[in-house]
KEDREN-793813 format. One record per atom (N, C-alpha, C): y, x, z; residue in three letters. Coordinates in steps of 0.001 Angstrom, whole numbers, padded with zeros to 6 digits, always signed. Example, Ala and Ser with C-alpha at 12.3 -4.5 7.8 and 13.67 -1.06 7.14 Angstrom:
2
-005690+013190+007800ALA -004500+012300+007800ALA -003300+013200+007800ALA -002250+012850+007080SER -001060+013670+007140SER +000030+012900+007870SER 
//
This chain:
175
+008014+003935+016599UNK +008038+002757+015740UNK +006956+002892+014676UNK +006289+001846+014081UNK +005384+001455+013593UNK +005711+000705+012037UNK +006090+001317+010570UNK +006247+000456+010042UNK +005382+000832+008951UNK +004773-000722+008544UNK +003762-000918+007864UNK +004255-001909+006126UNK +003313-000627+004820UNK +004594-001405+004037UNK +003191-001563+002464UNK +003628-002742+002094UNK +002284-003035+001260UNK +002767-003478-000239UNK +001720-003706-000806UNK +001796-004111-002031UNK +000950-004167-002827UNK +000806-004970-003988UNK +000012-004305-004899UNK -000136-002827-005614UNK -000621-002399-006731UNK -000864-001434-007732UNK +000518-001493-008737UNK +001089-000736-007989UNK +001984-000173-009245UNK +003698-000577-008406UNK +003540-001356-007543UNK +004746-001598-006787UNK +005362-000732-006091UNK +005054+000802-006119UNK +005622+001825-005138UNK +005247+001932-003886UNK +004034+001260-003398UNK +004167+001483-001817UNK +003589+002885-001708UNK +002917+003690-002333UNK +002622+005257-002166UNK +004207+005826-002015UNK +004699+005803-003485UNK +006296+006621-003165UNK +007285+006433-002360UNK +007428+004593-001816UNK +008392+004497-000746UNK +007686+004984+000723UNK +006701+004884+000978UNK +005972+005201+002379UNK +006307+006476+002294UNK +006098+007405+001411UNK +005905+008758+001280UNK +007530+008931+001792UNK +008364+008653+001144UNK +010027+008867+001431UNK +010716+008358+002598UNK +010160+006777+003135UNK +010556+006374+004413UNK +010035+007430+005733UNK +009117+007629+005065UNK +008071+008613+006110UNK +009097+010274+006883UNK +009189+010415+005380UNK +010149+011863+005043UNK +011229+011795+005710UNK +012201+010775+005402UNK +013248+010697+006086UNK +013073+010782+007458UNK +012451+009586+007526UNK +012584+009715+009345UNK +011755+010197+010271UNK +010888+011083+009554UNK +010416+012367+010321UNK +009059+011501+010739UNK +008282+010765+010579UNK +007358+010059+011017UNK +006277+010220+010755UNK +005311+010103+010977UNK +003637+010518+010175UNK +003589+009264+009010UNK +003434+010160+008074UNK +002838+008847+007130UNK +001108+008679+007226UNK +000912+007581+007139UNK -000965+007576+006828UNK -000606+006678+005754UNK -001587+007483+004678UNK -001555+006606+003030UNK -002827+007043+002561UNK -003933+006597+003386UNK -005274+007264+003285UNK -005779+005397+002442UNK -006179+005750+001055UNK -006676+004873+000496UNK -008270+004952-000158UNK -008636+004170-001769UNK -009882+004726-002044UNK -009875+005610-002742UNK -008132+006006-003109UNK -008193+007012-004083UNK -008312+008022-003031UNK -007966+008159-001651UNK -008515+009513-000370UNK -010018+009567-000593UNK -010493+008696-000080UNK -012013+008381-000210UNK -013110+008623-001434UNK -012286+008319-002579UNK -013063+009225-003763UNK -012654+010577-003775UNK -011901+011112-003186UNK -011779+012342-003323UNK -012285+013231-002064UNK -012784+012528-001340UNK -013280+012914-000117UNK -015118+012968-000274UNK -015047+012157-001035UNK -016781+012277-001695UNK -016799+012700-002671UNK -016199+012884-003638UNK -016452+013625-004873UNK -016904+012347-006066UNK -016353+011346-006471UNK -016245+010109-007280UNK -015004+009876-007922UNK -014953+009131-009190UNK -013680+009198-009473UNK -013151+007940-008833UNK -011714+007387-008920UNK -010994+006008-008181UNK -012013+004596-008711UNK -012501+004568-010319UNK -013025+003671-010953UNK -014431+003503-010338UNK -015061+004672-009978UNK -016194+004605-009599UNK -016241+004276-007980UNK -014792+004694-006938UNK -015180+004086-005517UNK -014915+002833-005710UNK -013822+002342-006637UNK -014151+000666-006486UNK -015161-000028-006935UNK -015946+000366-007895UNK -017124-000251-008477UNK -017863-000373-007067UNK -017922+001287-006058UNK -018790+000872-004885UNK -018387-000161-004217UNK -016978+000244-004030UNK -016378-001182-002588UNK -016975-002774-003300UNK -017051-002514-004370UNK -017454-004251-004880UNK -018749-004414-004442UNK -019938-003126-004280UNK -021126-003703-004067UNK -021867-003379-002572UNK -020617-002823-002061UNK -021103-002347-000635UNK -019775-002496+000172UNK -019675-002959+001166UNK -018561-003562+002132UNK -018026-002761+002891UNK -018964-001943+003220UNK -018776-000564+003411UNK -018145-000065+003652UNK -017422+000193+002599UNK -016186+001072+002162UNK -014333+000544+002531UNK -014295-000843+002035UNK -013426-001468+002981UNK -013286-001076+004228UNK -014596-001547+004790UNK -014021-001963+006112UNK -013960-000144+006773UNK -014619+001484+005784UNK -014400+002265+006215UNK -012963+002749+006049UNK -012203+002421+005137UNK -010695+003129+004917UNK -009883+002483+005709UNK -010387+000454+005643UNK -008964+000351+006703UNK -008990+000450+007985UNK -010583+000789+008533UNK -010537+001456+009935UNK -009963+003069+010006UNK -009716+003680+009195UNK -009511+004776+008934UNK -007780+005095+009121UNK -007252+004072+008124UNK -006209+003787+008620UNK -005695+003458+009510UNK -005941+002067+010101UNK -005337+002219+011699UNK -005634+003132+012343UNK -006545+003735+012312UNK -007204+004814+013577UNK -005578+005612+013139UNK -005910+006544+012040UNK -004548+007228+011596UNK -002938+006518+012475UNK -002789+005499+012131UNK -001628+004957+012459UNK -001226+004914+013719UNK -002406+004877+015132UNK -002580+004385+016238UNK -001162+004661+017128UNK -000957+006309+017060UNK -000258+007050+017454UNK +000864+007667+016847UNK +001892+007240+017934UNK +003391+007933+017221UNK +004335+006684+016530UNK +005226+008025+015867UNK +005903+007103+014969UNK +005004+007184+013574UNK +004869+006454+012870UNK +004345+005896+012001UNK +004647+005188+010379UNK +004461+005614+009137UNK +004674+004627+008184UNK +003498+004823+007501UNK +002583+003438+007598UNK +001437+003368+007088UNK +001643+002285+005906UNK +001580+003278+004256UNK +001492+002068+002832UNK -000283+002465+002616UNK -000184+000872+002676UNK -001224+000421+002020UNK -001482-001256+001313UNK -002737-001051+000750UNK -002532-002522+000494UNK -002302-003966+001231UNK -003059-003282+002720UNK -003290-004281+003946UNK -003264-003443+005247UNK -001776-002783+005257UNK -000973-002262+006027UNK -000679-003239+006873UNK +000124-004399+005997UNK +000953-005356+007148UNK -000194-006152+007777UNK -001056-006310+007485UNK -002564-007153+007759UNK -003212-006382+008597UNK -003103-005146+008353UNK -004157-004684+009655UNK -003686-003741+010835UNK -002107-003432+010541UNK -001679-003051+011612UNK -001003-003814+012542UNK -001973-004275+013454UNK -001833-005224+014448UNK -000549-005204+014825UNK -000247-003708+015299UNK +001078-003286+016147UNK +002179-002942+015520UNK +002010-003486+014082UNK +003212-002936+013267UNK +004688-003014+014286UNK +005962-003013+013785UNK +006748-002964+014767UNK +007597-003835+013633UNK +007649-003052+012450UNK +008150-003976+011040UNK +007325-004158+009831UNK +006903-005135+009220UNK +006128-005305+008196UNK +007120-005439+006587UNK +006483-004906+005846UNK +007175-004722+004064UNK +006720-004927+003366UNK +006719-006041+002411UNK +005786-006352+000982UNK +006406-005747+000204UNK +006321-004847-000528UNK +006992-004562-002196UNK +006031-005632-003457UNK +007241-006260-003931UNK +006681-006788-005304UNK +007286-006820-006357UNK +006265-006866-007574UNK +007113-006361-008796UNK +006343-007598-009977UNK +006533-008335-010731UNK +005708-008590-011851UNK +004910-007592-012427UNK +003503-008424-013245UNK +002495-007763-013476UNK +003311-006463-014806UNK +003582-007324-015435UNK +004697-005992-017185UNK +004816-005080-016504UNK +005713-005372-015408UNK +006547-003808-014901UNK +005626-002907-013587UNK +004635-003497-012965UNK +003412-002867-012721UNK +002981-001912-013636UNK +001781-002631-014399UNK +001745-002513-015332UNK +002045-000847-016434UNK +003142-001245-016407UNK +003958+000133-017104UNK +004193+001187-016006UNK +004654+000805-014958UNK +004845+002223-014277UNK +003177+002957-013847UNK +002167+001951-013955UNK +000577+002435-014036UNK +000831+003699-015346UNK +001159+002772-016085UNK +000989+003462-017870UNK +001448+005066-017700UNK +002973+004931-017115UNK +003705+006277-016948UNK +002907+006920-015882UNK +002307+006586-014987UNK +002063+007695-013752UNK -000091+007883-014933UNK -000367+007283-015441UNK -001813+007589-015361UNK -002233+007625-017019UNK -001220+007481-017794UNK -001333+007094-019215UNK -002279+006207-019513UNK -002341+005903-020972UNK -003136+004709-021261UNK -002560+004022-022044UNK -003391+002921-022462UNK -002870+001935-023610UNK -002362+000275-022551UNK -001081-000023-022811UNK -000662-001033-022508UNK -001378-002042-021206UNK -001958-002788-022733UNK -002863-003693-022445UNK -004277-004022-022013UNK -004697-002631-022211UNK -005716-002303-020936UNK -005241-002141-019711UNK -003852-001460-019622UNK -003843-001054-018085UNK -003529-002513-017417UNK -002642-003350-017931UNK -002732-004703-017837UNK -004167-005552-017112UNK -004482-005702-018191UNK -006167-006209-017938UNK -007217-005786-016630UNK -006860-004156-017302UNK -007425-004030-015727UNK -006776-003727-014137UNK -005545-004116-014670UNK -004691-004361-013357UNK -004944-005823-012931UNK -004966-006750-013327UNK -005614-007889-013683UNK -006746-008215-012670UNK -007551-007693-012923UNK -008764-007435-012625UNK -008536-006874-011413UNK -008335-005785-011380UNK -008659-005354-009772UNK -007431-006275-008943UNK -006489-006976-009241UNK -005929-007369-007885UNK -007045-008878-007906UNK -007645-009566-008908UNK -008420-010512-008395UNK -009560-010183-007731UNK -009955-008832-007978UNK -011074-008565-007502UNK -010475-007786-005900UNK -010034-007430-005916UNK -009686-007297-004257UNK -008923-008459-003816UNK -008235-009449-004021UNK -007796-010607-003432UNK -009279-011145-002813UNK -010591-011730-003711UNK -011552-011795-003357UNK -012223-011054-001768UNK -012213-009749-002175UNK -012926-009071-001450UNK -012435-008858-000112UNK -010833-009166-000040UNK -010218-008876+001180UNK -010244-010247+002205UNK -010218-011506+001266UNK -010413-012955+001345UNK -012185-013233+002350UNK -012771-012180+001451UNK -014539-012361+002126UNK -014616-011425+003508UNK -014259-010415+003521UNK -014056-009723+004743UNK -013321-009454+005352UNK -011812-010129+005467UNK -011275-010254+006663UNK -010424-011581+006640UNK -010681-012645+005650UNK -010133-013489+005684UNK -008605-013675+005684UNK -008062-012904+005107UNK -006784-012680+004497UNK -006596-012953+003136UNK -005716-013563+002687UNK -005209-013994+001839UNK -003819-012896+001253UNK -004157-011899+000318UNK -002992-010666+000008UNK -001767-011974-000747UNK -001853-012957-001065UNK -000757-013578-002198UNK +000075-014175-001195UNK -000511-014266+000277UNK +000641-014795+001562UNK +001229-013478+002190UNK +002323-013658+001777UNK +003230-012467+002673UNK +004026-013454+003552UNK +003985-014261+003492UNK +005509-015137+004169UNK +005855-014597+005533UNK +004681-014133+006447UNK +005175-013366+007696UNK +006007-012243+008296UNK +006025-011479+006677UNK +006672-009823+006713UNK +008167-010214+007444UNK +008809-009209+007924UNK +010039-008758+008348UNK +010819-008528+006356UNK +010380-008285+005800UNK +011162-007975+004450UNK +010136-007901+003357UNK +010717-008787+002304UNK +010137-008693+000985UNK +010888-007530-000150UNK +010634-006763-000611UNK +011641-005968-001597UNK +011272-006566-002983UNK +011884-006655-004023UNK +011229-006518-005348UNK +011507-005682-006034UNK +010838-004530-006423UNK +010939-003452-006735UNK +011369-002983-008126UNK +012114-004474-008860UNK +011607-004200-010345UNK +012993-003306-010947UNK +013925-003954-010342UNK +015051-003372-010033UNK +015835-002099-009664UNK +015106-002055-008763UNK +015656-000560-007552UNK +014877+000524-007902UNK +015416+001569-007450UNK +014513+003212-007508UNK +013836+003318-005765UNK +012888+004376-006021UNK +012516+004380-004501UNK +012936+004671-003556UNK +014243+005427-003828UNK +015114+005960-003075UNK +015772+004701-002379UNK +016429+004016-003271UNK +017032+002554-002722UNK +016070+001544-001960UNK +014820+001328-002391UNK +014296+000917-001632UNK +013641+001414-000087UNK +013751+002957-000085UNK +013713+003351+001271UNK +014844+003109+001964UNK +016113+003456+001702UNK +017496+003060+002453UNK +016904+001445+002741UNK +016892+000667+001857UNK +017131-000770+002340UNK +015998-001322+003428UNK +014951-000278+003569UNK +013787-000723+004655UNK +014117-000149+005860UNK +014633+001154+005677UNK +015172+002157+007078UNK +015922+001539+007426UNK +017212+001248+006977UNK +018500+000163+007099UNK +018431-001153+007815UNK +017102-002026+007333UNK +016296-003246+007337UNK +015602-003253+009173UNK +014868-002005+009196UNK +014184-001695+009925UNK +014356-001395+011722UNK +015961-001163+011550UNK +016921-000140+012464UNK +015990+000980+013289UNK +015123+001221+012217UNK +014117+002850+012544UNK +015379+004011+012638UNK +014886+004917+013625UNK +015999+005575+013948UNK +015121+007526+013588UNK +015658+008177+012910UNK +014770+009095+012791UNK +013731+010002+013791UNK +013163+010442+013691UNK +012111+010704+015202UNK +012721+012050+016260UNK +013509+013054+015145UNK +014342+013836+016109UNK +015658+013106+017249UNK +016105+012113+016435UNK +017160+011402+017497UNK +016700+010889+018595UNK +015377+010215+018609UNK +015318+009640+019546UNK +014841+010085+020859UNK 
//
């Protein structure tokens, strides 16, 4: 099984992929630009400055990703997980309002408020754009997913039960 689980910045799809993954014994692929700056030696601020001026880079991580995903059981979070894994089996939006984004940015990376705001801001218009110009996807339409979560609520723990649960993924030793 194949499940593919997305979101914006700050909605948990790193920590729930990471835990759905865990549980049910599955490969996670969560290869993003923060892999990719660290795979070249750049910081996260500086591979997106590239992805804005070279296309490049997009279209190298989310080929990177499916390639990753191709095989097996599978939980691939990313931003355009449910978008580019053709073969998903179940698709997952996590969403949260920008505040509570936002703040859990603040807690995982510190910072002042209303910058992290702003430039949370910022980068989801600036990748809505960029994902809009090269693959003609629209990230603000989820309406297709198998499940929407809103994360503002729940811990990640709960939101993995309710996708495994959601999912009827069965762990990879049982099957």
């Amino acid at each position: 099984m194949k499940i593919a689980i997305s979101g914006k910045s700050g909605c948990g799809n790193s920590t729930v992929s990471r835990i759905v993954a865990k549980r049910l014994g599955y490969k996670l692929v969560n290869y993003t630009f923060h892999s990719t700056a660290q795979e070249i030696g750049v910081s996260f601020d500086e591979m997106c400055e590239m992805a804005e001026q070279d296309d490049k880079w997009d279209l190298y991580v989310d080929e990177r990703q499916v390639e990753m995903a191709r095989e097996g059981n599978t939980v691939l979070g990313s931003r355009l997980a449910i978008w580019v894994l053709e073969d998903a089996d179940f698709r997952v939006y996590l969403d949260a309002r920008m505040e509570v984004r936002s703040t859990r940015i603040q807690k995982r990376e510190g910072g002042e408020l209303d910058q992290i705001s702003a430039k949370t801001a910022r980068r989801d218009r600036r990748d809505h754009d960029r994902y809009l110009r090269l693959y003609d996807i629209d990230n603000n339409n989820f309406k297709f997913v198998d499940l929407v979560v809103d994360t503002e609520d729940m811990t990640p723990e709960e939101i993995a039960d309710l996708i495994i649960e959601s999912s009827g993924a069965r762990p990879a030793a049982i099957r």
